[in-house]
PyMOL Python script that loads the backbone (N, CA, C, O; Angstrom):
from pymol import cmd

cmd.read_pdbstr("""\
ATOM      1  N   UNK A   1      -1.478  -1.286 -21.377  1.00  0.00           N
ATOM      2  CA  UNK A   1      -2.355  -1.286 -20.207  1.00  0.00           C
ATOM      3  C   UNK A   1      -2.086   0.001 -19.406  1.00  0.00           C
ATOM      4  O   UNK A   1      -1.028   0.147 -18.794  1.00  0.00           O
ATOM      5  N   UNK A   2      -3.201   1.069 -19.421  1.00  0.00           N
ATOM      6  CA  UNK A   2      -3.046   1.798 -17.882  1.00  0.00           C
ATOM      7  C   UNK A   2      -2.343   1.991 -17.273  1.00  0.00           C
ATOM      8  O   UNK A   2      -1.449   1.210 -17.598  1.00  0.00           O
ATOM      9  N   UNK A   3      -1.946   2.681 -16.307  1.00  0.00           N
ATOM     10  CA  UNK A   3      -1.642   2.633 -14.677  1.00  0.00           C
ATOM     11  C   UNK A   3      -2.744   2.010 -13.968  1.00  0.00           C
ATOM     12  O   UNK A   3      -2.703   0.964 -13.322  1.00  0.00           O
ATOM     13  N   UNK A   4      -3.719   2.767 -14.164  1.00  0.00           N
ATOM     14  CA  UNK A   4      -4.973   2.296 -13.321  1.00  0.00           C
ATOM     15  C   UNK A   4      -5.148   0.732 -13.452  1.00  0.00           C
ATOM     16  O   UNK A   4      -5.185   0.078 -12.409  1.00  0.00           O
ATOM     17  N   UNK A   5      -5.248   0.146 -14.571  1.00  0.00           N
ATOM     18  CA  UNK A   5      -5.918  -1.631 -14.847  1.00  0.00           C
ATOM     19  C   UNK A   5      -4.253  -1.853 -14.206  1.00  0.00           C
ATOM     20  O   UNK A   5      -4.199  -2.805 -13.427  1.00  0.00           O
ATOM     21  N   UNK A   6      -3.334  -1.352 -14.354  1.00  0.00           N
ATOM     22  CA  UNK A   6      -2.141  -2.399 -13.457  1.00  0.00           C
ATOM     23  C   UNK A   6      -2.007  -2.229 -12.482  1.00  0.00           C
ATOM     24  O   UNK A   6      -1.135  -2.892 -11.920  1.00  0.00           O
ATOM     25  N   UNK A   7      -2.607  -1.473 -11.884  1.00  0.00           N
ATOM     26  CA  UNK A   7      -3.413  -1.180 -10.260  1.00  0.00           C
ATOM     27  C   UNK A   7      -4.317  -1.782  -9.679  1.00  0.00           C
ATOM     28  O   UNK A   7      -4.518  -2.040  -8.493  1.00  0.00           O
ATOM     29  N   UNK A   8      -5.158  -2.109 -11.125  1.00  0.00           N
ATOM     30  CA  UNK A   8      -6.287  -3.051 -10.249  1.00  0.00           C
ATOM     31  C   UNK A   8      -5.749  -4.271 -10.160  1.00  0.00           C
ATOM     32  O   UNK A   8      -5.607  -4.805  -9.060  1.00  0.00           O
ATOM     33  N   UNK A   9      -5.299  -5.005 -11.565  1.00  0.00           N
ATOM     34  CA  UNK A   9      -4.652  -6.308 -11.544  1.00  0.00           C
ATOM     35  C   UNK A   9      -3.186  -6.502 -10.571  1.00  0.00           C
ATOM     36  O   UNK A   9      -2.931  -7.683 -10.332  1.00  0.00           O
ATOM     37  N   UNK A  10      -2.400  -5.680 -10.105  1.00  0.00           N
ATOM     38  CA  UNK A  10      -1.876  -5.530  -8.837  1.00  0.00           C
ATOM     39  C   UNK A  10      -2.285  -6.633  -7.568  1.00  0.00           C
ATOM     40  O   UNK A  10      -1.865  -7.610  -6.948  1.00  0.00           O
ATOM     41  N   UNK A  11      -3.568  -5.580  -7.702  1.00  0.00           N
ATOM     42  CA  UNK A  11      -4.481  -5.548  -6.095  1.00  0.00           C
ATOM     43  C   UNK A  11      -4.858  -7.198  -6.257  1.00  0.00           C
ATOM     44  O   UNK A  11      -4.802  -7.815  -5.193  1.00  0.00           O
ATOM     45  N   UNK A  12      -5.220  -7.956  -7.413  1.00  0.00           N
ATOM     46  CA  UNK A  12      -5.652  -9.293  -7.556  1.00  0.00           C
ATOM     47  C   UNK A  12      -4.304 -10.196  -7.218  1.00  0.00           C
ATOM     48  O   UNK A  12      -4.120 -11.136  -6.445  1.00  0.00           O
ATOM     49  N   UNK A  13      -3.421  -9.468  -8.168  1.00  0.00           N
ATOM     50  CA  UNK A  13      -2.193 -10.502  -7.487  1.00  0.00           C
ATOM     51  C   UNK A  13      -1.631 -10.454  -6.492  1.00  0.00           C
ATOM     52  O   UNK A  13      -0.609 -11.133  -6.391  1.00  0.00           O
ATOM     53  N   UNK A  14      -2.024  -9.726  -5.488  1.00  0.00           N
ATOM     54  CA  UNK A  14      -1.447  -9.467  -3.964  1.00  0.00           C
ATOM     55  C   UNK A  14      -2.143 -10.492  -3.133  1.00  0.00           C
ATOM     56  O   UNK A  14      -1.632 -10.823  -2.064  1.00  0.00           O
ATOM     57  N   UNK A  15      -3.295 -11.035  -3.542  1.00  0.00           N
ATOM     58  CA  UNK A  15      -3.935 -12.008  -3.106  1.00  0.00           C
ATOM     59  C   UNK A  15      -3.143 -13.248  -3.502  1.00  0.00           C
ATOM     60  O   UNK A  15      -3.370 -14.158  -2.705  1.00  0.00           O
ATOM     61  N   UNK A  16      -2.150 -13.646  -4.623  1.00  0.00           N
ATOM     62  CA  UNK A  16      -1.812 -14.636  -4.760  1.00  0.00           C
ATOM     63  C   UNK A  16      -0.431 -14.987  -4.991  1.00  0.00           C
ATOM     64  O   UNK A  16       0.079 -15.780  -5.782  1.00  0.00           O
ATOM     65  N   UNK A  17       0.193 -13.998  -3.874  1.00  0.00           N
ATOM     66  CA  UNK A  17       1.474 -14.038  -3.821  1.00  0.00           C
ATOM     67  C   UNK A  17       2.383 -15.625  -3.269  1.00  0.00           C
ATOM     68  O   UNK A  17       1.993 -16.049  -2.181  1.00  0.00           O
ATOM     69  N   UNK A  18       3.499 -16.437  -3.954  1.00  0.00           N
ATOM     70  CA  UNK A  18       3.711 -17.155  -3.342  1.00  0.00           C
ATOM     71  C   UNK A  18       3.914 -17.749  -1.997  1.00  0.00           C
ATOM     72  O   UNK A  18       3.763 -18.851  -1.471  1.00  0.00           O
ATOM     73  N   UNK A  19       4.413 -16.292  -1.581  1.00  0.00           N
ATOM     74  CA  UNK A  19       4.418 -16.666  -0.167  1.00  0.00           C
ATOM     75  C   UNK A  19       4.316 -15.521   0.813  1.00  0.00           C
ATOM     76  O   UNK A  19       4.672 -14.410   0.421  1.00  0.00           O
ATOM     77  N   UNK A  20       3.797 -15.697   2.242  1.00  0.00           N
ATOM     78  CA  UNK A  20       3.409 -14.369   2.574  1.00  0.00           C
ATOM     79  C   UNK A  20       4.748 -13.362   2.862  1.00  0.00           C
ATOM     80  O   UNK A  20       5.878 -13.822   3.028  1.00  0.00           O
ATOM     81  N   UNK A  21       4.460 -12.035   2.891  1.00  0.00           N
ATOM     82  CA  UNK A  21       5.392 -11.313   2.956  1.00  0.00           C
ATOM     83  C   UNK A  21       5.594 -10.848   4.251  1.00  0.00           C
ATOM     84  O   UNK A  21       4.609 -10.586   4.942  1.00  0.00           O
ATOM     85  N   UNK A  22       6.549 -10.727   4.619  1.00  0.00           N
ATOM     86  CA  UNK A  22       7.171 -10.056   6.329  1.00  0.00           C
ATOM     87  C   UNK A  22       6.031  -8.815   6.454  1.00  0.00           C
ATOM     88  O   UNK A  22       5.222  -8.475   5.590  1.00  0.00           O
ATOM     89  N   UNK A  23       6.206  -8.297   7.682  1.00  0.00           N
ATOM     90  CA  UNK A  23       5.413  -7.800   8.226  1.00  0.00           C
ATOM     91  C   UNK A  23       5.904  -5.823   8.039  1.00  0.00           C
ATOM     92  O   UNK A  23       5.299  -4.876   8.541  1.00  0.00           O
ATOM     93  N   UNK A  24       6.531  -5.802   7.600  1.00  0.00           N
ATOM     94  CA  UNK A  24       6.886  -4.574   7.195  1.00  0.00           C
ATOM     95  C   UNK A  24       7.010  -3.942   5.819  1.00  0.00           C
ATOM     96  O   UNK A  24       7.086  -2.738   5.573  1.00  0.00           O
ATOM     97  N   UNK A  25       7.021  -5.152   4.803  1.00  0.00           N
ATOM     98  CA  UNK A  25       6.221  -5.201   3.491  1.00  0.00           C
ATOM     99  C   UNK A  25       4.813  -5.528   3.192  1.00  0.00           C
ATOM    100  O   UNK A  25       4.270  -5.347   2.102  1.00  0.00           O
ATOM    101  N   UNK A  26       4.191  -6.090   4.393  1.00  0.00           N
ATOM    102  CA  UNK A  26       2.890  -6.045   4.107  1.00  0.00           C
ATOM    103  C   UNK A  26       2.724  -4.448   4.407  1.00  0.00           C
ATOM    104  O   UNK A  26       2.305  -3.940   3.367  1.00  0.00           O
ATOM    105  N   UNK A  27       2.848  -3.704   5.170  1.00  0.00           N
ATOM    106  CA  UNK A  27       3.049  -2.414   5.788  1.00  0.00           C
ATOM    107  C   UNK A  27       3.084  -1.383   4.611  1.00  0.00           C
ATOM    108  O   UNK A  27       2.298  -0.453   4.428  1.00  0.00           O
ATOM    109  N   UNK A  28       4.242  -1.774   3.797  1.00  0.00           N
ATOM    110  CA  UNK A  28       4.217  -1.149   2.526  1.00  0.00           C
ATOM    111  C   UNK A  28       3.609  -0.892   1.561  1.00  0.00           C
ATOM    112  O   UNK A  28       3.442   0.128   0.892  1.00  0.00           O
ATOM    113  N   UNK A  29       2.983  -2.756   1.477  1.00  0.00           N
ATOM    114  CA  UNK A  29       2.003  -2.809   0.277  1.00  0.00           C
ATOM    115  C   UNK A  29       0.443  -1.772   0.878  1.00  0.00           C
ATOM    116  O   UNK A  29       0.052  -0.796   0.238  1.00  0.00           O
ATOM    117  N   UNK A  30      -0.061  -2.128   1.836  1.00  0.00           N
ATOM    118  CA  UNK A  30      -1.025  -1.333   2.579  1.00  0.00           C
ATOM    119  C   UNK A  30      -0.747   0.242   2.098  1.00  0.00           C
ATOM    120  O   UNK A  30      -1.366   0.629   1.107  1.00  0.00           O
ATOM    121  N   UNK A  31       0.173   1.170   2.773  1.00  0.00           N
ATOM    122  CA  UNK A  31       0.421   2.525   2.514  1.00  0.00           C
ATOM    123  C   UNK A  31       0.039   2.809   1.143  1.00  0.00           C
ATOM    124  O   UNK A  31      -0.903   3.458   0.690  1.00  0.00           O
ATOM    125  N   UNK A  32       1.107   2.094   0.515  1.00  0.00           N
ATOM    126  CA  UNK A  32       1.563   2.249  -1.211  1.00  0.00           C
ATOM    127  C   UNK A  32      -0.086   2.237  -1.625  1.00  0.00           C
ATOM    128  O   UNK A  32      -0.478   3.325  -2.048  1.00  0.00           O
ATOM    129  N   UNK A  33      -1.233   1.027  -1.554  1.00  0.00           N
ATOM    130  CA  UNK A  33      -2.335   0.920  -1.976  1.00  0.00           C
ATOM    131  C   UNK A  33      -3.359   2.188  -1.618  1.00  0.00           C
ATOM    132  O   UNK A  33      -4.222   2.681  -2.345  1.00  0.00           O
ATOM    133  N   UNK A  34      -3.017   2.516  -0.396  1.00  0.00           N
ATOM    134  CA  UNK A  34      -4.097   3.747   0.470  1.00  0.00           C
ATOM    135  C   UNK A  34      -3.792   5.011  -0.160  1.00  0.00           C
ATOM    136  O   UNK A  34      -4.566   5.941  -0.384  1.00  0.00           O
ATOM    137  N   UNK A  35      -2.559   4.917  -0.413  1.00  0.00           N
ATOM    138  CA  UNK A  35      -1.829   6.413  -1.216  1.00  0.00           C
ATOM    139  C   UNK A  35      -2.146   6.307  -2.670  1.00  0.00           C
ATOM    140  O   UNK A  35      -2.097   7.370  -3.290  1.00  0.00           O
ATOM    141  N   UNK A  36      -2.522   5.030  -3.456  1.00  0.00           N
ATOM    142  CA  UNK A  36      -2.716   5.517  -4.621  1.00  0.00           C
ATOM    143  C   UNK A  36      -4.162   5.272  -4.841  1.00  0.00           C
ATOM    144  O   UNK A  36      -4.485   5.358  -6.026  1.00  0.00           O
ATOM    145  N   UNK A  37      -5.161   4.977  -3.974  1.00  0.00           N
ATOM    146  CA  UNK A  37      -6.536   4.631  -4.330  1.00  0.00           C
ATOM    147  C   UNK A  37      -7.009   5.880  -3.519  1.00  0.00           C
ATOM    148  O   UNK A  37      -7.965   6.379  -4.112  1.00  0.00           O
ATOM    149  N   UNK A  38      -6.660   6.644  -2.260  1.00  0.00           N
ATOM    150  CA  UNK A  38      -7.394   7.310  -1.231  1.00  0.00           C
ATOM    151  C   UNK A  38      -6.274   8.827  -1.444  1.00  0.00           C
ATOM    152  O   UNK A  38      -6.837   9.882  -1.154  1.00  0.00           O
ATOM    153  N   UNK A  39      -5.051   8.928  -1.834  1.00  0.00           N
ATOM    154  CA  UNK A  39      -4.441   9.839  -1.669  1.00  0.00           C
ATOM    155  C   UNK A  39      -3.659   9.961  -0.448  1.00  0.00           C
ATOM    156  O   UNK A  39      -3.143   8.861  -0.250  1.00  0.00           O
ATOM    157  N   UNK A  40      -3.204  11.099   0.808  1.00  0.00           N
ATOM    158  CA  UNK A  40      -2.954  11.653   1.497  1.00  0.00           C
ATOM    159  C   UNK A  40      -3.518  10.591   2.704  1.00  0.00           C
ATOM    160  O   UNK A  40      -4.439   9.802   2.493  1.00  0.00           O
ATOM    161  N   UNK A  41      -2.938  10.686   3.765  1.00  0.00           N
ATOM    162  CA  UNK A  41      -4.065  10.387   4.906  1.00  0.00           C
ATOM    163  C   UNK A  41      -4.530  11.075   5.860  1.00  0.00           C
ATOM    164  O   UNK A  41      -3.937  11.989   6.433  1.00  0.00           O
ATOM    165  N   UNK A  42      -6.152  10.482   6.198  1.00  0.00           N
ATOM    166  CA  UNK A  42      -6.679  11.482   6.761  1.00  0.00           C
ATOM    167  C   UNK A  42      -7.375  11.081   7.569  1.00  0.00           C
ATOM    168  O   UNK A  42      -7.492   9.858   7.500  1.00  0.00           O
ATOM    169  N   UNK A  43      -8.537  12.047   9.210  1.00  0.00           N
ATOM    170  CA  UNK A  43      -8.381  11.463  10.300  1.00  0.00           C
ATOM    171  C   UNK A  43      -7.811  11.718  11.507  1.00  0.00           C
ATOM    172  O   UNK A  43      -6.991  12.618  11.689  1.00  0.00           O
ATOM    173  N   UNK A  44      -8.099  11.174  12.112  1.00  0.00           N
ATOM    174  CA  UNK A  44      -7.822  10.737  13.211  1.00  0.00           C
ATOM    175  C   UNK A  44      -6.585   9.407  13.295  1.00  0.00           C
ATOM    176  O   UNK A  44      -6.638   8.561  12.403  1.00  0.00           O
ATOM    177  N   UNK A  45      -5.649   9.292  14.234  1.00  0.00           N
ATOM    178  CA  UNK A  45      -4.266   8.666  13.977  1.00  0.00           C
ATOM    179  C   UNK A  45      -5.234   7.464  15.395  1.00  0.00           C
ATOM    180  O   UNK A  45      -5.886   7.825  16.376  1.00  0.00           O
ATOM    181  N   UNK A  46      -4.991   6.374  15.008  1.00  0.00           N
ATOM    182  CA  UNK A  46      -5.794   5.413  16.489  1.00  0.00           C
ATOM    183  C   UNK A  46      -4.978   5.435  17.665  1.00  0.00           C
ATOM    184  O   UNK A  46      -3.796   5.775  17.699  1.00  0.00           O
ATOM    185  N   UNK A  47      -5.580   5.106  18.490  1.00  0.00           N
ATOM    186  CA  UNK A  47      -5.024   5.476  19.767  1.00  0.00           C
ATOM    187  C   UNK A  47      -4.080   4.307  20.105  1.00  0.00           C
ATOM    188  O   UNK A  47      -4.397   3.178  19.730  1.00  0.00           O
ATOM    189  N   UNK A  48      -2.854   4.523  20.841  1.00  0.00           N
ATOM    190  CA  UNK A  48      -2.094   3.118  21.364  1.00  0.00           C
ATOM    191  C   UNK A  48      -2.839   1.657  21.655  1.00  0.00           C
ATOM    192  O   UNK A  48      -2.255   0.575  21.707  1.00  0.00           O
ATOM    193  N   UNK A  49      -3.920   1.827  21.789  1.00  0.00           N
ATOM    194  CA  UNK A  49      -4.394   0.583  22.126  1.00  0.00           C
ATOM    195  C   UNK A  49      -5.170  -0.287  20.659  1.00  0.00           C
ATOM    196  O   UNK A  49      -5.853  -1.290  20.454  1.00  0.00           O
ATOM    197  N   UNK A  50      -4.758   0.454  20.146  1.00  0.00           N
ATOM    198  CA  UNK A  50      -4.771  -0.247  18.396  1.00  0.00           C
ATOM    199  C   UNK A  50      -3.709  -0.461  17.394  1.00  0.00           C
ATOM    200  O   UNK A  50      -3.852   0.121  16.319  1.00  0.00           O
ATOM    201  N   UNK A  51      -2.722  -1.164  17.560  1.00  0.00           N
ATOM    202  CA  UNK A  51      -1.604  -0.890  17.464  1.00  0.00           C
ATOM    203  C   UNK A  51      -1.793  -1.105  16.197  1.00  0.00           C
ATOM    204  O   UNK A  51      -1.664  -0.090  15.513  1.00  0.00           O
ATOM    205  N   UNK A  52      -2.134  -2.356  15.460  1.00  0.00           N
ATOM    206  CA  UNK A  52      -2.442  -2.470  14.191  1.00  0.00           C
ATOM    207  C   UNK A  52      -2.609  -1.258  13.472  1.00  0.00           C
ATOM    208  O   UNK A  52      -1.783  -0.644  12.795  1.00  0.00           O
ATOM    209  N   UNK A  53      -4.019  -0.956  13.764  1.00  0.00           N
ATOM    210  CA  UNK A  53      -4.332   0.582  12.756  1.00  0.00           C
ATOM    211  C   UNK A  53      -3.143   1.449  13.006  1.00  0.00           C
ATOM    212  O   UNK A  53      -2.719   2.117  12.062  1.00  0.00           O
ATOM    213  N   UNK A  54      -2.233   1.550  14.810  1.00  0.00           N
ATOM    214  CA  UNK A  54      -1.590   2.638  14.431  1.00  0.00           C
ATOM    215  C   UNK A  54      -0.577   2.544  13.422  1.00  0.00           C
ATOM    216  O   UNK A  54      -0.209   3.522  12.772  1.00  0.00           O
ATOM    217  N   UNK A  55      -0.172   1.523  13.296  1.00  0.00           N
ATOM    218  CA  UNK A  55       0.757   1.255  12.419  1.00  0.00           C
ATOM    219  C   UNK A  55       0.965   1.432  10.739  1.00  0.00           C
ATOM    220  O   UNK A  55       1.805   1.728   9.890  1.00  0.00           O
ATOM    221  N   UNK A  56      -0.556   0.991  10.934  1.00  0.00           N
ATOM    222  CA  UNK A  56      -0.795   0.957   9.132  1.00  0.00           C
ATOM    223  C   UNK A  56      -1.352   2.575   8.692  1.00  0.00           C
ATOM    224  O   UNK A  56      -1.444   2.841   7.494  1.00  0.00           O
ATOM    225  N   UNK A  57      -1.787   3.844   9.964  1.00  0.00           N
ATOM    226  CA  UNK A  57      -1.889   5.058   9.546  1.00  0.00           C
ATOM    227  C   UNK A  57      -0.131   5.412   9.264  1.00  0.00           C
ATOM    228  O   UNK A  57       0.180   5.638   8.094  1.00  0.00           O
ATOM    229  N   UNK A  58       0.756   5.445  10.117  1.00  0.00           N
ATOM    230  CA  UNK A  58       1.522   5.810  10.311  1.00  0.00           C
ATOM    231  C   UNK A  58       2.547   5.331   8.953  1.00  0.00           C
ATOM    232  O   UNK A  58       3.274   6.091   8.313  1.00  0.00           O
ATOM    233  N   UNK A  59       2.368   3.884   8.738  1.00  0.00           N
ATOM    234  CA  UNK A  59       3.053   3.912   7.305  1.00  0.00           C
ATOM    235  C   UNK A  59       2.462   4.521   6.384  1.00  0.00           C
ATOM    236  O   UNK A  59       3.219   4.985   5.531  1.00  0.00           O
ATOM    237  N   UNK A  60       0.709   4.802   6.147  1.00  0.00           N
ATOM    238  CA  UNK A  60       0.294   5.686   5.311  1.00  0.00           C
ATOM    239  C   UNK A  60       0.754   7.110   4.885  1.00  0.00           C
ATOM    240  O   UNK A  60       0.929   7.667   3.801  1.00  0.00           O
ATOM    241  N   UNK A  61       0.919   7.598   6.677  1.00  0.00           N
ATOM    242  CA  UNK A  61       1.247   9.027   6.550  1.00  0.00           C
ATOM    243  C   UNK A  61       2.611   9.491   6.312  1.00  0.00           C
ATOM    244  O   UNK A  61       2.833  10.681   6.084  1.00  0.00           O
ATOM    245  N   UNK A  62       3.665   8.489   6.358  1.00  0.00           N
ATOM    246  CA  UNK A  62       4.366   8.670   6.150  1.00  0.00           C
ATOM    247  C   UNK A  62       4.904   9.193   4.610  1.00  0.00           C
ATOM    248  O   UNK A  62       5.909   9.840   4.318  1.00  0.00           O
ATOM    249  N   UNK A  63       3.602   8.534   3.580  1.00  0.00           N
ATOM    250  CA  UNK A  63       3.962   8.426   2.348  1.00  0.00           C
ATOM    251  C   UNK A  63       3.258   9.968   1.913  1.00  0.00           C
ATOM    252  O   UNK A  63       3.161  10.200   0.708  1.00  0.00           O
ATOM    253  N   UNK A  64       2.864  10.812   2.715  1.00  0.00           N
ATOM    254  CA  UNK A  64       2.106  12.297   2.341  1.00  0.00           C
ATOM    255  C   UNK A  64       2.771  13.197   1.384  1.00  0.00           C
ATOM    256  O   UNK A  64       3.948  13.553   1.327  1.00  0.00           O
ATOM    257  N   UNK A  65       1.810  13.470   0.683  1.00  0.00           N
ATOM    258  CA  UNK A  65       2.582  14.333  -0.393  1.00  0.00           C
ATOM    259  C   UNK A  65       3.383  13.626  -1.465  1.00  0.00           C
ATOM    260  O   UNK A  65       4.283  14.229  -2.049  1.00  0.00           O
ATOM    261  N   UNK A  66       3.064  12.267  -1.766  1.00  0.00           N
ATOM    262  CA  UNK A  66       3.634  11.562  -2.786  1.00  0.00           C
ATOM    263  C   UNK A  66       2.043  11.105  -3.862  1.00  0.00           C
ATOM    264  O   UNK A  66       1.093  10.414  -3.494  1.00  0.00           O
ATOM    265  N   UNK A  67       2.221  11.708  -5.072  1.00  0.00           N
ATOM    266  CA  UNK A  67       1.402  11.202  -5.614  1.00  0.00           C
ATOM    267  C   UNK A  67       0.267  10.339  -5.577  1.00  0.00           C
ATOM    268  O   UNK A  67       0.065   9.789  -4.494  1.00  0.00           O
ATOM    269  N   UNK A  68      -0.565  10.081  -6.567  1.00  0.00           N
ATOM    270  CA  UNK A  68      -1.534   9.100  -6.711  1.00  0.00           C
ATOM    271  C   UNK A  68      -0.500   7.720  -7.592  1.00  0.00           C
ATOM    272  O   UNK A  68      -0.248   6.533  -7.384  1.00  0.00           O
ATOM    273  N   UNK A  69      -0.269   8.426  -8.293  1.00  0.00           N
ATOM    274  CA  UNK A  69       0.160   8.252  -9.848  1.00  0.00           C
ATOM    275  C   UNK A  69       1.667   7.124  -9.334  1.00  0.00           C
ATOM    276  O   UNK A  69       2.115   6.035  -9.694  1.00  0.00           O
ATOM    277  N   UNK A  70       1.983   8.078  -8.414  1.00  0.00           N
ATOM    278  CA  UNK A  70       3.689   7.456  -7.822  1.00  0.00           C
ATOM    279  C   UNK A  70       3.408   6.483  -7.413  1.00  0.00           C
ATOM    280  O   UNK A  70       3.909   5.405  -7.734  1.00  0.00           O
ATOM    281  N   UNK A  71       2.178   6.746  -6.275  1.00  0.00           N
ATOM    282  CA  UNK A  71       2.475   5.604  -5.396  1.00  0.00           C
ATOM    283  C   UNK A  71       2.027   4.456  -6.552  1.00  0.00           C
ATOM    284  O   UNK A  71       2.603   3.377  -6.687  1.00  0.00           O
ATOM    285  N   UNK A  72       1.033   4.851  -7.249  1.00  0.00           N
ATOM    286  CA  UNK A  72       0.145   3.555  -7.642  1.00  0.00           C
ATOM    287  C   UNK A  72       1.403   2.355  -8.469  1.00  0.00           C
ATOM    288  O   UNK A  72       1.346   1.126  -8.448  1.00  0.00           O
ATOM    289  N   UNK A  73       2.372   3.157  -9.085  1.00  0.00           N
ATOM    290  CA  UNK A  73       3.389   2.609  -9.696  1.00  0.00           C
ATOM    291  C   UNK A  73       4.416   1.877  -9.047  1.00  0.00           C
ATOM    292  O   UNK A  73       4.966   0.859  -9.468  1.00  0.00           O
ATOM    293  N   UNK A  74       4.666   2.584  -7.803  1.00  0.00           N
ATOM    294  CA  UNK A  74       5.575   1.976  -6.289  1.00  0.00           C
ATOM    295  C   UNK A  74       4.844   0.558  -6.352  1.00  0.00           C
ATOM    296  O   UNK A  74       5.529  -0.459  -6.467  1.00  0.00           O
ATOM    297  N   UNK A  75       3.334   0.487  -6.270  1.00  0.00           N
ATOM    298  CA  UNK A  75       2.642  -0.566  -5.819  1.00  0.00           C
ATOM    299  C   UNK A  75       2.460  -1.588  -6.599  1.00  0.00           C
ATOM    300  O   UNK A  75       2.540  -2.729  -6.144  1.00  0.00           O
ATOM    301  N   UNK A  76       2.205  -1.365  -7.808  1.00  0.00           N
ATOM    302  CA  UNK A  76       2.436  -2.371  -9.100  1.00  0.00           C
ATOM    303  C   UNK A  76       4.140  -2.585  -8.803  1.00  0.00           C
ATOM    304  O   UNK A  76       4.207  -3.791  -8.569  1.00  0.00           O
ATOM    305  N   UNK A  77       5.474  -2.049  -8.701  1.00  0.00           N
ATOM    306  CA  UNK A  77       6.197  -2.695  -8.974  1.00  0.00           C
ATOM    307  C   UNK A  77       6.782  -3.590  -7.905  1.00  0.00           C
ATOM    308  O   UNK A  77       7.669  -4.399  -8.177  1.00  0.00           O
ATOM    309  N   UNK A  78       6.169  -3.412  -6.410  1.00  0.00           N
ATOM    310  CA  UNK A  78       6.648  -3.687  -5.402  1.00  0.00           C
ATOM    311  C   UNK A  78       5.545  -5.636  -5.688  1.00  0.00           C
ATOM    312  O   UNK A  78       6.056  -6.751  -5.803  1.00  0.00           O
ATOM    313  N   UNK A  79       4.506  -5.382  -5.701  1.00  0.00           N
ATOM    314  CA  UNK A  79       3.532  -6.680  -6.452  1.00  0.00           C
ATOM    315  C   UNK A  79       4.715  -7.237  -7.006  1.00  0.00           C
ATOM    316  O   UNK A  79       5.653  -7.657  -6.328  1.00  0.00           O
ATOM    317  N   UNK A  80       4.659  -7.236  -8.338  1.00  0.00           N
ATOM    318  CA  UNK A  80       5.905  -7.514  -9.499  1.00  0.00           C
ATOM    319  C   UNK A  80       7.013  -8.427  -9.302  1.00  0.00           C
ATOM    320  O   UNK A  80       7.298  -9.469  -9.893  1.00  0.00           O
ATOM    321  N   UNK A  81       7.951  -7.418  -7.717  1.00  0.00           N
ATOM    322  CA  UNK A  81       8.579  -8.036  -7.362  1.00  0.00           C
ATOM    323  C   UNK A  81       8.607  -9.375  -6.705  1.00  0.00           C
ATOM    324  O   UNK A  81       9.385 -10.317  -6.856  1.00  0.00           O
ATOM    325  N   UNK A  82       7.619  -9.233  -5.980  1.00  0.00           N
ATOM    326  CA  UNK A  82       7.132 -10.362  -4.784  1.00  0.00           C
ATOM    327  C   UNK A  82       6.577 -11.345  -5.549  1.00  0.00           C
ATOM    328  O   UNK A  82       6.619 -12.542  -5.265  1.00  0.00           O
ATOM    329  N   UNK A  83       5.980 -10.801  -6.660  1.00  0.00           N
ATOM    330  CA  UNK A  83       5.830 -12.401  -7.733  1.00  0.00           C
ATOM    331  C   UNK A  83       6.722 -13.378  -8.038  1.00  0.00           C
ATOM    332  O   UNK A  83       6.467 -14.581  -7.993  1.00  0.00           O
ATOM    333  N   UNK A  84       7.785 -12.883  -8.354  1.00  0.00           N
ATOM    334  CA  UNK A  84       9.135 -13.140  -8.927  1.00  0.00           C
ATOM    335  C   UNK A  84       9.653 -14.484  -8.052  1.00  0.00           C
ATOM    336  O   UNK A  84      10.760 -14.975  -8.274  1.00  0.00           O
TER     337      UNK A  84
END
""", "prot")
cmd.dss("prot")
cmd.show_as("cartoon", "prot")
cmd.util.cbc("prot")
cmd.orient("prot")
């Protein structure tokens, strides 16, 4: 199988994880997904009064300059784990 089809099938099992994940691995899974489907991030960063988005740019951007390829693999194995 791919990278890519274990990227997509990933993205299906993130929907059916046993149980939900803390709030700073959901954070992860988000980045990890944006970095390997969108690349880089880009934009405008939201303003304090969106804390949500700021959060989830900010774990994005954090991941800059890391692959498509990397992240997409970070993201399948981080899935993987949380199956387990």
């Amino acid at each position: 199988m791919s990278l890519q089809d274990q990227f997509i099938q990933a993205q299906a099992d993130s929907k059916n994880l046993p149980e939900r994940p803390d709030n700073m691995t959901l954070l992860k899974m988000y980045a990890l997904f944006k970095q390997g489907s969108a690349g880089d991030a880009g934009g405008d960063r939201p303003g304090f009064t969106d804390m949500v988005g700021r959060a989830k740019y900010d774990a994005w951007s954090a991941l800059a300059g890391t692959s498509q390829e990397t992240a997409m693999q970070q993201y399948v194995d981080l899935i993987g784990e949380l199956q387990a």
